[in-house]
CHARMM-style PDB file with segment names, atoms N, HN, CA, C and O in Angstrom:
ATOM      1  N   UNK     1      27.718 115.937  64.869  1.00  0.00      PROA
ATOM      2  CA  UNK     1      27.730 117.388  64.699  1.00  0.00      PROA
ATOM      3  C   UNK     1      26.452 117.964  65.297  1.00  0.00      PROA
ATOM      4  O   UNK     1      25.422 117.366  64.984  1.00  0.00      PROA
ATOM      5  N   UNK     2      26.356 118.817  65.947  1.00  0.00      PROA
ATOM      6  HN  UNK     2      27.192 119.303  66.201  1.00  0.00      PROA
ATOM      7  CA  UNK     2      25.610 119.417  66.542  1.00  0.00      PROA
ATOM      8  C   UNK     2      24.736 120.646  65.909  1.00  0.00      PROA
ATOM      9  O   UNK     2      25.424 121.649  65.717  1.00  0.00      PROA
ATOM     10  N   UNK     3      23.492 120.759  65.580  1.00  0.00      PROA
ATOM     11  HN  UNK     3      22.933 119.944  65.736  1.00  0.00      PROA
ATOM     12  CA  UNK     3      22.757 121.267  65.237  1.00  0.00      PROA
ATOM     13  C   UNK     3      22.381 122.742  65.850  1.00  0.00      PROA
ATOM     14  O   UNK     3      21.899 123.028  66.946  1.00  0.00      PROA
ATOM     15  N   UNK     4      22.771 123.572  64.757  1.00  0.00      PROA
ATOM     16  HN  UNK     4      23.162 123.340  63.867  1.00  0.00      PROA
ATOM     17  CA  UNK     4      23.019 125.033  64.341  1.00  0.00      PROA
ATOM     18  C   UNK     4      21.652 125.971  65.550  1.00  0.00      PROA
ATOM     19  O   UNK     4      21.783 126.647  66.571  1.00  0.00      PROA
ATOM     20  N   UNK     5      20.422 125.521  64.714  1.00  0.00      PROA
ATOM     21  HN  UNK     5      20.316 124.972  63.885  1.00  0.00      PROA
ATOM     22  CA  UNK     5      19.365 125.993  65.323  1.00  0.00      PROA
ATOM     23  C   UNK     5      19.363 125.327  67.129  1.00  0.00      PROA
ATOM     24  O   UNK     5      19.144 126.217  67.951  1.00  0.00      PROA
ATOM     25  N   UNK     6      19.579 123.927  67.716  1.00  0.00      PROA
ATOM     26  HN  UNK     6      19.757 123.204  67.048  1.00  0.00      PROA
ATOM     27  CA  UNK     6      19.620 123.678  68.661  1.00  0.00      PROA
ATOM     28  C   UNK     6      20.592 124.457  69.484  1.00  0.00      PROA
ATOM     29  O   UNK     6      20.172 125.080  70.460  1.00  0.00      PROA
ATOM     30  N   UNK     7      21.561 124.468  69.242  1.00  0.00      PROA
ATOM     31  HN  UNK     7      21.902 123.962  68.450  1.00  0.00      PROA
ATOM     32  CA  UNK     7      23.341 125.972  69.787  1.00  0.00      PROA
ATOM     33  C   UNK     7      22.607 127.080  69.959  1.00  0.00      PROA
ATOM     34  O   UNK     7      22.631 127.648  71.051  1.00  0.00      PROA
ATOM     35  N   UNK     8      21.694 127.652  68.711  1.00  0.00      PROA
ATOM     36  HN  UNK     8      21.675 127.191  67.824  1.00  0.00      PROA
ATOM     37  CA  UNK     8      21.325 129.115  69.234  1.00  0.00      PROA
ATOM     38  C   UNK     8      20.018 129.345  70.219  1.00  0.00      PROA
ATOM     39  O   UNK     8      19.818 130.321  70.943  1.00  0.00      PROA
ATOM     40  N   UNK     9      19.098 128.061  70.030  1.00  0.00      PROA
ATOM     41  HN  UNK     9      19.260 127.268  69.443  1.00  0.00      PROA
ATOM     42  CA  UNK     9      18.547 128.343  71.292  1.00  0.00      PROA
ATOM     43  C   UNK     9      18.819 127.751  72.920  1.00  0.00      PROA
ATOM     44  O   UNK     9      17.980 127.693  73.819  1.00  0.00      PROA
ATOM     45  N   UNK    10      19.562 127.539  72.949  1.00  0.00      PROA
ATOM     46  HN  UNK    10      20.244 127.586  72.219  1.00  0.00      PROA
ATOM     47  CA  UNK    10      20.923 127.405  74.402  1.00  0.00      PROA
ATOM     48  C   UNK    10      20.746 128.785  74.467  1.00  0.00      PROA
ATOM     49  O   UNK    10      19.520 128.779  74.585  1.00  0.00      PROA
ATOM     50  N   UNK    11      21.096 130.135  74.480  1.00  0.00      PROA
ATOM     51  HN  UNK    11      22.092 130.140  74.385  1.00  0.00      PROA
ATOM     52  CA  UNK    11      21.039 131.274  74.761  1.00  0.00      PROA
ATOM     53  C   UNK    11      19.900 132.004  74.247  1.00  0.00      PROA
ATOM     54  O   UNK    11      20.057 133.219  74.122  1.00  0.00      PROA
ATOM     55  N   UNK    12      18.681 131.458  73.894  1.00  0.00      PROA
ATOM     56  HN  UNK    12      18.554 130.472  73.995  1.00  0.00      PROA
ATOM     57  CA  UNK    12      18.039 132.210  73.380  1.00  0.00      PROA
ATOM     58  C   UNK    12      17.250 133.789  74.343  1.00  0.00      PROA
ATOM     59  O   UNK    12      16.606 134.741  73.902  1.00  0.00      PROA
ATOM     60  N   UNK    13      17.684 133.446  75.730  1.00  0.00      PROA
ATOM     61  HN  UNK    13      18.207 132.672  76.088  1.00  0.00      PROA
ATOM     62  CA  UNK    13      17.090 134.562  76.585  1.00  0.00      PROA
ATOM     63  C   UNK    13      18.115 136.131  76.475  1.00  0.00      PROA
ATOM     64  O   UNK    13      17.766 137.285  76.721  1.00  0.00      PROA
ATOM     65  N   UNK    14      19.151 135.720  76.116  1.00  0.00      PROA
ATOM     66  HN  UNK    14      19.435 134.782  75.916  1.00  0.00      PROA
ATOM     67  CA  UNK    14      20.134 136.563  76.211  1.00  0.00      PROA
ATOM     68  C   UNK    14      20.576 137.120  74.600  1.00  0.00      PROA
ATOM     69  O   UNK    14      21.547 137.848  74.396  1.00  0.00      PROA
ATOM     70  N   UNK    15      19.645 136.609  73.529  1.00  0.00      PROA
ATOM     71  HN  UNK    15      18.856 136.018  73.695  1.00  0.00      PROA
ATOM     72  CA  UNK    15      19.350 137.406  72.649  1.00  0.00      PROA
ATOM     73  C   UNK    15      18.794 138.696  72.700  1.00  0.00      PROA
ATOM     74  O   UNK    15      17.882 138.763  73.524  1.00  0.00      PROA
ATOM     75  N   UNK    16      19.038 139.773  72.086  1.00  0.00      PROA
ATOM     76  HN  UNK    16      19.779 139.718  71.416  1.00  0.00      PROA
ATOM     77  CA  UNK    16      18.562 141.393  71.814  1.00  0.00      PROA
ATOM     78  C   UNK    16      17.172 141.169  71.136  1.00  0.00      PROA
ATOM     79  O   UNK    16      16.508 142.184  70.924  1.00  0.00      PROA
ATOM     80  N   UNK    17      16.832 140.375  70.897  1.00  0.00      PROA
ATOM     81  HN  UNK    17      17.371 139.551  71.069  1.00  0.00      PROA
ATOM     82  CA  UNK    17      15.956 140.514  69.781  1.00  0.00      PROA
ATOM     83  C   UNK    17      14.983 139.387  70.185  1.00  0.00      PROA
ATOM     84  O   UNK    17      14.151 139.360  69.278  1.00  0.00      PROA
ATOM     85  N   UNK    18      14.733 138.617  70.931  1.00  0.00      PROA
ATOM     86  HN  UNK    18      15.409 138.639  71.668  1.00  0.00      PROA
ATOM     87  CA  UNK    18      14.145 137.605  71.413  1.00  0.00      PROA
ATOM     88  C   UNK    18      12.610 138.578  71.995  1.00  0.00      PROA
ATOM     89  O   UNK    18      12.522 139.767  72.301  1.00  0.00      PROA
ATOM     90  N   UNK    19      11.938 137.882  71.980  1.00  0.00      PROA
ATOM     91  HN  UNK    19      12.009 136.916  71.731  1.00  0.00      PROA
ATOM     92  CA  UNK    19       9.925 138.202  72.472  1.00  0.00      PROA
ATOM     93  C   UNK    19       9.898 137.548  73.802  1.00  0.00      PROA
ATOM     94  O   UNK    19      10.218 137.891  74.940  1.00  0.00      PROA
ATOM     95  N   UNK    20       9.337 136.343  73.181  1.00  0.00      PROA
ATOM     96  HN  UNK    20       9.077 136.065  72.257  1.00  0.00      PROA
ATOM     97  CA  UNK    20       9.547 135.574  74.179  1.00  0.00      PROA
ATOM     98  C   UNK    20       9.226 134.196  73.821  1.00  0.00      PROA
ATOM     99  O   UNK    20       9.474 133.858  72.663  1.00  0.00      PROA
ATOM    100  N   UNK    21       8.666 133.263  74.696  1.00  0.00      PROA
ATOM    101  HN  UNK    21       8.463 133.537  75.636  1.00  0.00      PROA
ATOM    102  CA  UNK    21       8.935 131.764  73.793  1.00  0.00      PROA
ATOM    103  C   UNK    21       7.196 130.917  74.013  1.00  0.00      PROA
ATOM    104  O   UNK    21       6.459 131.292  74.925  1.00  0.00      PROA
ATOM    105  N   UNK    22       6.933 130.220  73.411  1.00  0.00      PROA
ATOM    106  HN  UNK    22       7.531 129.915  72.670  1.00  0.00      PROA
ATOM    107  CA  UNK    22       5.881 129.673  73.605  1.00  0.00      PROA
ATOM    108  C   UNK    22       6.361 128.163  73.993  1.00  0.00      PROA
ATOM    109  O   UNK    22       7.492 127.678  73.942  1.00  0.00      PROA
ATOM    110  N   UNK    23       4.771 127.417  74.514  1.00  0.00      PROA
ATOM    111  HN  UNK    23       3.853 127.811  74.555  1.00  0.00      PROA
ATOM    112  CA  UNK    23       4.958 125.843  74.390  1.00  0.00      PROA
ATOM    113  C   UNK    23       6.031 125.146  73.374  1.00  0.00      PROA
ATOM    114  O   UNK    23       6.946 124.426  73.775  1.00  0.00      PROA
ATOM    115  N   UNK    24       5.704 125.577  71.487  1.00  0.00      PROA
ATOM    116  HN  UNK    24       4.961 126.162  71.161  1.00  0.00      PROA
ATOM    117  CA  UNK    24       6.411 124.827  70.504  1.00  0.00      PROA
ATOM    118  C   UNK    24       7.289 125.897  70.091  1.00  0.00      PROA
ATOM    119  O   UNK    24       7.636 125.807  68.913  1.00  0.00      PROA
ATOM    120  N   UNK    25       7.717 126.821  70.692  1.00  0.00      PROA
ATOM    121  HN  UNK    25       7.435 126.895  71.648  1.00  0.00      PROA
ATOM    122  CA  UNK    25       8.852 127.391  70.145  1.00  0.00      PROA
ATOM    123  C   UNK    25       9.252 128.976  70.647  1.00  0.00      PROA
ATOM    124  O   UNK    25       8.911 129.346  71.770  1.00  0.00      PROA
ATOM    125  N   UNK    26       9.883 129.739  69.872  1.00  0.00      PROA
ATOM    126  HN  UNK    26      10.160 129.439  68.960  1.00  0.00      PROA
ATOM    127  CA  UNK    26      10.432 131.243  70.407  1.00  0.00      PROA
ATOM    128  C   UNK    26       9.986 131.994  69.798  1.00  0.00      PROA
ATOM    129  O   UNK    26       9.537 131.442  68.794  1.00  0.00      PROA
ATOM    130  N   UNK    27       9.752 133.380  69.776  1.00  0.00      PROA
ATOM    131  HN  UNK    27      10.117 133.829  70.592  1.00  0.00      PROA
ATOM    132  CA  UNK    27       9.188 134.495  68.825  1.00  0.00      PROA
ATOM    133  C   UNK    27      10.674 135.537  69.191  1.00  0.00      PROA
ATOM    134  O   UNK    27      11.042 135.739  70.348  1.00  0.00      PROA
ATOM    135  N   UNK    28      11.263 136.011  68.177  1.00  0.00      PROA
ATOM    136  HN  UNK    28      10.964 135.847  67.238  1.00  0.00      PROA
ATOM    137  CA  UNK    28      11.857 136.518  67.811  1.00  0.00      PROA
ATOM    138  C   UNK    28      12.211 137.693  67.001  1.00  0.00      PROA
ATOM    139  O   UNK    28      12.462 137.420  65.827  1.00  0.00      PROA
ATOM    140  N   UNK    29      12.313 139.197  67.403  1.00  0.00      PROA
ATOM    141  HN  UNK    29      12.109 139.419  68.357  1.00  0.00      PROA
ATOM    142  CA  UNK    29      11.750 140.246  66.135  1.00  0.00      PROA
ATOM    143  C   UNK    29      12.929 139.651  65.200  1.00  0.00      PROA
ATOM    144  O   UNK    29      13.841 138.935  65.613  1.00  0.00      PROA
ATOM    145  N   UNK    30      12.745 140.079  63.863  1.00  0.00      PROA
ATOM    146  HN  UNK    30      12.004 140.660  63.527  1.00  0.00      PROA
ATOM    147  CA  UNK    30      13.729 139.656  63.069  1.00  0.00      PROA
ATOM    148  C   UNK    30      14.992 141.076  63.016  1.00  0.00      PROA
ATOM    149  O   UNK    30      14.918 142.287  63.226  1.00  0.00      PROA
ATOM    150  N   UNK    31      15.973 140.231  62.664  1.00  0.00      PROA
ATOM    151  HN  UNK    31      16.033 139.248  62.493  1.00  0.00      PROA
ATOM    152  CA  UNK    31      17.015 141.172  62.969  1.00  0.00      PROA
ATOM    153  C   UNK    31      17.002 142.109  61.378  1.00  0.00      PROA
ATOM    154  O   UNK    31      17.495 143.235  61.308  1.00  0.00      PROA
ATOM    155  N   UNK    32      16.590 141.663  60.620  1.00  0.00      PROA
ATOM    156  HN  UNK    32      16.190 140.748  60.677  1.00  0.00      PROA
ATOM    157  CA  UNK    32      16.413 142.238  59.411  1.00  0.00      PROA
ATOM    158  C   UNK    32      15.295 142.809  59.209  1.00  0.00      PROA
ATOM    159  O   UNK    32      14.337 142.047  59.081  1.00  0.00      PROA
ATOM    160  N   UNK    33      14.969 144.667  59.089  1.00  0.00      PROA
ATOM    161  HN  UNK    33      15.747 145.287  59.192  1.00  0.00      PROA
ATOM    162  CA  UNK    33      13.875 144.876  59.210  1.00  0.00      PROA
ATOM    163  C   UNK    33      13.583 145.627  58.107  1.00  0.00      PROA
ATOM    164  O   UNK    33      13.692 146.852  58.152  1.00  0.00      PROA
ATOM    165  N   UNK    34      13.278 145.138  57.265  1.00  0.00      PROA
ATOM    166  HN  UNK    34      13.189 144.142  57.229  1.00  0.00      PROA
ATOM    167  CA  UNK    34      12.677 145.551  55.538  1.00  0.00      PROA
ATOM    168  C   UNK    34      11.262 145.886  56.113  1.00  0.00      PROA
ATOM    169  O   UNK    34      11.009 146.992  56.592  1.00  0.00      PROA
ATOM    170  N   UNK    35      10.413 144.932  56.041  1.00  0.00      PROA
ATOM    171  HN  UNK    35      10.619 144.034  55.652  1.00  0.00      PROA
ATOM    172  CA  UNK    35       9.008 145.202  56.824  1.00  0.00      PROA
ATOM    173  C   UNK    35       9.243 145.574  58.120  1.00  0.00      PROA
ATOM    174  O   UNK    35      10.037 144.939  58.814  1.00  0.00      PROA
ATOM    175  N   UNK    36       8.690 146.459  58.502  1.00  0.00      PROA
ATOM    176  HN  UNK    36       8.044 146.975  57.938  1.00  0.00      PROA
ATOM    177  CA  UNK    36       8.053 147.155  60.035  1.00  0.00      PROA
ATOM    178  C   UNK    36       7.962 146.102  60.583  1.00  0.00      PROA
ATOM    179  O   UNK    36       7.259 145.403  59.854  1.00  0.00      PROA
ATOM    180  N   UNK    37       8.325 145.428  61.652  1.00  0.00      PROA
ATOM    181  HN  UNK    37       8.895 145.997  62.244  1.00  0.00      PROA
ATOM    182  CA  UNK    37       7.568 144.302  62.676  1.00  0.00      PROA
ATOM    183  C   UNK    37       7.678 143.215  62.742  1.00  0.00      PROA
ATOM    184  O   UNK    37       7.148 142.447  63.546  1.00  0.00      PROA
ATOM    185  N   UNK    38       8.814 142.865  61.393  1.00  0.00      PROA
ATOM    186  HN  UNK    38       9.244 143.489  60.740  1.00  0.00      PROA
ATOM    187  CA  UNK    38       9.086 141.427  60.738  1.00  0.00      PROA
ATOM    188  C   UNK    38       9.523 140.459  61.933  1.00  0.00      PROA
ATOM    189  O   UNK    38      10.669 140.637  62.346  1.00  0.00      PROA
ATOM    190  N   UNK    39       8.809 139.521  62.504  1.00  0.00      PROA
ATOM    191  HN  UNK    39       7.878 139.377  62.168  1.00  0.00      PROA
ATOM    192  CA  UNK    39       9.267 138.434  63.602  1.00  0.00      PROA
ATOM    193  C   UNK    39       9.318 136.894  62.868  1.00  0.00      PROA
ATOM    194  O   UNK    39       8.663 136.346  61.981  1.00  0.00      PROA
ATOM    195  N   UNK    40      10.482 136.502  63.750  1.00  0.00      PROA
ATOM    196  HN  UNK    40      11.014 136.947  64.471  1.00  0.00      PROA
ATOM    197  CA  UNK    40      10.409 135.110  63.479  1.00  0.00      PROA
ATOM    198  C   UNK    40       9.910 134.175  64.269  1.00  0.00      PROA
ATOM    199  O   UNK    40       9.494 134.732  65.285  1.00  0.00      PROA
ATOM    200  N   UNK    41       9.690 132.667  64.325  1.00  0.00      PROA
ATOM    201  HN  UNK    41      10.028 132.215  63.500  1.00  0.00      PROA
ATOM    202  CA  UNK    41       9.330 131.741  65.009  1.00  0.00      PROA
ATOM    203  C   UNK    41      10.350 130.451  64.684  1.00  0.00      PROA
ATOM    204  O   UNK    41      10.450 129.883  63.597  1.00  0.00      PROA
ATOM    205  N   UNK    42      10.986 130.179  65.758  1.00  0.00      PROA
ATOM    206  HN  UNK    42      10.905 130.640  66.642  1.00  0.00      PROA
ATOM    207  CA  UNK    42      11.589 128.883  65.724  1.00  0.00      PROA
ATOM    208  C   UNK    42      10.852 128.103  66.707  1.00  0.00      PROA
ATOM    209  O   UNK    42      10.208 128.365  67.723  1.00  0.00      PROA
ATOM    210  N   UNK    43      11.194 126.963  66.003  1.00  0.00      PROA
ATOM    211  HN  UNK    43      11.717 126.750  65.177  1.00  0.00      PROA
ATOM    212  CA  UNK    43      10.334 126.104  66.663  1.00  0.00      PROA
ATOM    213  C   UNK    43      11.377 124.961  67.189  1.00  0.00      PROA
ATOM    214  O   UNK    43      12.341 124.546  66.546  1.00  0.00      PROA
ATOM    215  N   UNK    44      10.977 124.539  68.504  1.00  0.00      PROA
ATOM    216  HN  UNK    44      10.194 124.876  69.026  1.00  0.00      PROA
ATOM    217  CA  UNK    44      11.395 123.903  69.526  1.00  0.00      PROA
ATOM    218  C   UNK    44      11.919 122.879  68.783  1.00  0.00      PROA
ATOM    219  O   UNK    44      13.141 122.754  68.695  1.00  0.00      PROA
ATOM    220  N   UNK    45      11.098 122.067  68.189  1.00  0.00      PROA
ATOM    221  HN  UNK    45      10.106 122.169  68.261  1.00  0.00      PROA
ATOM    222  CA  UNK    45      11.177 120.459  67.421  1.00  0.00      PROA
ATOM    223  C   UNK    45      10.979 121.128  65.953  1.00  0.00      PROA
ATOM    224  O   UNK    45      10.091 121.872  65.538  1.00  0.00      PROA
ATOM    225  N   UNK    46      12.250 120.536  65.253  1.00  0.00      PROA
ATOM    226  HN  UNK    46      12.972 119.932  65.590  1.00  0.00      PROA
ATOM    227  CA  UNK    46      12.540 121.007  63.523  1.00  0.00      PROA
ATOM    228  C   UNK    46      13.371 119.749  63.462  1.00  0.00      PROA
ATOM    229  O   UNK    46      13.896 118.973  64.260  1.00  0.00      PROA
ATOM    230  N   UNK    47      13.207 119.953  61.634  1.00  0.00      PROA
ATOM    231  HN  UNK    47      12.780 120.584  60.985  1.00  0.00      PROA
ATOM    232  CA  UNK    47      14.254 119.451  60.989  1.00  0.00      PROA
ATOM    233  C   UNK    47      14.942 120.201  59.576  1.00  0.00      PROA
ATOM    234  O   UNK    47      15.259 121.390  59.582  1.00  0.00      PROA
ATOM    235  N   UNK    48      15.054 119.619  58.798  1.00  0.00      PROA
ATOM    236  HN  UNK    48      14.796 118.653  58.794  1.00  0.00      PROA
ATOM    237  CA  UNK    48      15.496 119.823  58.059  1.00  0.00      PROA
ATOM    238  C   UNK    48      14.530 120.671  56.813  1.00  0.00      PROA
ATOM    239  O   UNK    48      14.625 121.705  56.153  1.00  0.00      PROA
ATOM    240  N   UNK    49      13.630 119.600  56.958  1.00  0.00      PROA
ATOM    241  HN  UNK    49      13.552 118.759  57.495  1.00  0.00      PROA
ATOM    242  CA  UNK    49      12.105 120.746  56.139  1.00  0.00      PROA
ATOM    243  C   UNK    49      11.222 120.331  56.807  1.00  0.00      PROA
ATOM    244  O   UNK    49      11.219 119.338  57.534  1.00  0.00      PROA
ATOM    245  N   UNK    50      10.340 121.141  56.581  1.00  0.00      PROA
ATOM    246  HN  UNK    50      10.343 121.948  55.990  1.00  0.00      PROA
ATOM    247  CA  UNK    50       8.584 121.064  57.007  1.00  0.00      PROA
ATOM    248  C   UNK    50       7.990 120.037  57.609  1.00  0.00      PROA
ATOM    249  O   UNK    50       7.316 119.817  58.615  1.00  0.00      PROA
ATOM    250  N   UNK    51       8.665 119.190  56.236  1.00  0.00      PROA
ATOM    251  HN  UNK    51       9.213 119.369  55.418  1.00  0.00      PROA
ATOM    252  CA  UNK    51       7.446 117.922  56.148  1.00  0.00      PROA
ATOM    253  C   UNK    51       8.263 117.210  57.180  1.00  0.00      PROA
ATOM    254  O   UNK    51       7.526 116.262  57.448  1.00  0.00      PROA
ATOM    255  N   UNK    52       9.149 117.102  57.797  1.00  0.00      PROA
ATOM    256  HN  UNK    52       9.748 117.873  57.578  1.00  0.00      PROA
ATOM    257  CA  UNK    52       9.934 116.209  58.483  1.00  0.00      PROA
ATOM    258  C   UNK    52       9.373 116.226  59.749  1.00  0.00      PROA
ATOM    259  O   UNK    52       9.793 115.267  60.397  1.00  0.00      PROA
ATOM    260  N   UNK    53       8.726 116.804  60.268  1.00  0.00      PROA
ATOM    261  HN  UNK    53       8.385 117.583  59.742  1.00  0.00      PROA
ATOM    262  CA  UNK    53       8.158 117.119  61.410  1.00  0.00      PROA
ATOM    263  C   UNK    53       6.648 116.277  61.496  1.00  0.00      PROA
ATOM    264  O   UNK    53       5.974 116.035  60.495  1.00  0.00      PROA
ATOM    265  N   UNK    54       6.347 115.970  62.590  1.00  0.00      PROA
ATOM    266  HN  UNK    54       6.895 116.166  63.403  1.00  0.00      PROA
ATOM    267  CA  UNK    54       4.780 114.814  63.151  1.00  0.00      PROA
ATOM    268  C   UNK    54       4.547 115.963  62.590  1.00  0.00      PROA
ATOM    269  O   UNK    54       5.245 116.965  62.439  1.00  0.00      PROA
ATOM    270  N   UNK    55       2.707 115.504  62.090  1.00  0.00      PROA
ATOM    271  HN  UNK    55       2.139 114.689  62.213  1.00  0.00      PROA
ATOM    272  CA  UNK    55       1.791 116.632  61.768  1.00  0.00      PROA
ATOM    273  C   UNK    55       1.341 117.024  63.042  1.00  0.00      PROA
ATOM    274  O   UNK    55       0.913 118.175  63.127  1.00  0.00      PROA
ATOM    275  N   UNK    56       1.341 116.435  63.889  1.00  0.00      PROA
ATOM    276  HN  UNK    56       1.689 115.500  63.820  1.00  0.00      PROA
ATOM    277  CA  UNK    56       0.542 117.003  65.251  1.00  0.00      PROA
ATOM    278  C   UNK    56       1.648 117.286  66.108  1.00  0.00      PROA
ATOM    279  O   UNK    56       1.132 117.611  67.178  1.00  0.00      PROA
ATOM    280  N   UNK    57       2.818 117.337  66.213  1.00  0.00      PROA
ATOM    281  HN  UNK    57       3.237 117.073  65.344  1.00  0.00      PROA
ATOM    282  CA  UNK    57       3.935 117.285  66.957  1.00  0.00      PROA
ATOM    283  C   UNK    57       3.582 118.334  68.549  1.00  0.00      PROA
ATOM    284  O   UNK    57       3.413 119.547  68.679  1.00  0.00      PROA
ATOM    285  N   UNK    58       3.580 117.284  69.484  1.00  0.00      PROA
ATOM    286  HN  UNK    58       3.716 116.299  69.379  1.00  0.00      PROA
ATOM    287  CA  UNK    58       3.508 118.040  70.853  1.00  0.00      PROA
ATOM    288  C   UNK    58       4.992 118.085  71.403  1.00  0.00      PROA
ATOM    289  O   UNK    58       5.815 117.188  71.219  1.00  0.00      PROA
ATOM    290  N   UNK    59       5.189 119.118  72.022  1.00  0.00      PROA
ATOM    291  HN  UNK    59       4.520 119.846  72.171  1.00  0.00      PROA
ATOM    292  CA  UNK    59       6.190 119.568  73.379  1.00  0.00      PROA
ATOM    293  C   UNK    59       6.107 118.787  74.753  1.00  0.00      PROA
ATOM    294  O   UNK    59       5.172 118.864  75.550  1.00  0.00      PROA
ATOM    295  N   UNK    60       7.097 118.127  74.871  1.00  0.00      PROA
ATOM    296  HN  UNK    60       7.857 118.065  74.224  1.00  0.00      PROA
ATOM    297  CA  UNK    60       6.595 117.827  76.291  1.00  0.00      PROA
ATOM    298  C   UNK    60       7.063 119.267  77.640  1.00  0.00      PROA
ATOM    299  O   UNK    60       8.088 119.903  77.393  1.00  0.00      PROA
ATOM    300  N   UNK    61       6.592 119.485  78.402  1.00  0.00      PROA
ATOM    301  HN  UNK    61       5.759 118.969  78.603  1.00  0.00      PROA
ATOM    302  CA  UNK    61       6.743 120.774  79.208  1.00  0.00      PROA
ATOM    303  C   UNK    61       8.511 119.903  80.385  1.00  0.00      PROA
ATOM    304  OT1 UNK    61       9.070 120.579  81.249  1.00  0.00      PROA
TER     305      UNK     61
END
């Protein structure tokens, strides 16, 4: 099964709401805007929680 967050960034340029993307991930305004300015960050390399991730985890380019 193919992973939810990996599917949506396959199109992440052609999101409305997309910033733009860094080395470890995307900046994203949030589509929900309670707070003024609210952005998200996905990150390139995830899992399931936090801790699942290297503490130093690099991108390769």
């Amino acid at each position: 099964m193919a992973c939810k967050m990996c599917e949506n960034q396959k199109n992440i340029y052609q999101d409305p709401y997309f910033i733009m993307e860094l080395q470890t991930g995307y900046v994203i305004l949030g589509w929900f805007q309670r707070f003024k300015g609210y952005t998200v960050f996905n990150c390139k390399e995830h899992g399931p929680e936090l801790y699942d991730l290297e503490r130093n985890f690099k991108v390769s380019s």
